[in-house]
RORO-361028 format. One record per residue (C-alpha): residue in one letter; y, x, z. Coordinates in steps of 0.2 Angstrom, whole numbers, padded with zeros to 4 digits, always signed. Example, Ala and Ser with C-alpha at 12.3 -4.5 7.8 and 13.67 -1.06 7.14 Angstrom:
A-0022+0062+0039
S-0005+0068+0036
***
This chain:
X+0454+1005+0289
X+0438+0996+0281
X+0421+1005+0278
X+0421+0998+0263
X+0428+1007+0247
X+0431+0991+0236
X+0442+0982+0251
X+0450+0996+0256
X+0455+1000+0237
X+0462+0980+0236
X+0472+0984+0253
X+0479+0997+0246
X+0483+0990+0233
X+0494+0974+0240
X+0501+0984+0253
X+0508+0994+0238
X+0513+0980+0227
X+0521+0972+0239
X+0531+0988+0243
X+0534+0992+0226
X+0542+0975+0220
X+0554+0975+0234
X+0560+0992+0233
X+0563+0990+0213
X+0572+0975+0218
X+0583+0984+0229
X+0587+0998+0219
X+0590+0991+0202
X+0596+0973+0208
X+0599+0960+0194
X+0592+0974+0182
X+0576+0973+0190
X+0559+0968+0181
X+0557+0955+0193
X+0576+0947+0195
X+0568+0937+0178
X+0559+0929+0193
X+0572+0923+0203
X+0574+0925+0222
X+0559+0913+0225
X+0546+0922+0213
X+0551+0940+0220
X+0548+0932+0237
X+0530+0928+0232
X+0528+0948+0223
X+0531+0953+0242
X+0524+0939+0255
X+0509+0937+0246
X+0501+0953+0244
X+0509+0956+0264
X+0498+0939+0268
X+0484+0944+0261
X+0484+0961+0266
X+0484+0956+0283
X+0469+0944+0284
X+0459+0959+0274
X+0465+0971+0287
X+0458+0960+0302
X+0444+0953+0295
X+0440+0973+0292
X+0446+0976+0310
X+0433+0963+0317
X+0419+0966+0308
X+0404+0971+0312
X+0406+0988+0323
X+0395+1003+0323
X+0383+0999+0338
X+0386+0982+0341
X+0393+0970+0354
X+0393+0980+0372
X+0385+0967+0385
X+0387+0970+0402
X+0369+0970+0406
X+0369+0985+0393
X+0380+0996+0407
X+0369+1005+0421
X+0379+1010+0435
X+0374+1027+0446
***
């Protein structure tokens, strides 16, 4: 998860929308808020906030690490 609160917050936050949207749509079917949206605009609800989850989640995952890159010149062997 990302150190920082704000992006951890807005990753949260898609991966809850995304969840929310499809499971309203499943259980209420065509009564559903977003079934005004059509198949192509709940898609978007869902994919979207999925997509940009993911990029946030590796670009958090790659960042910069608490010590650093390890370089084999750093390891000393016995």
């Amino acid at each position: 998860m990302p150190r920082q609160p704000l992006a951890g917050a807005l990753l949260f936050a898609a991966g809850a929308v995304a969840l929310l949207d499809l499971a309203l749509y499943f259980a209420l079917g065509p009564s559903s808020p977003f079934a005004a949206l059509g198949i192509g605009g709940l898609e978007r609800w869902v994919a979207y906030p999925i997509i940009l989850w993911t990029v946030g989640f590796g670009g958090a995952s790659d960042g910069p690490q608490p010590f650093g890159p390890i370089r084999i010149g750093m390891i000393r062997r016995r």
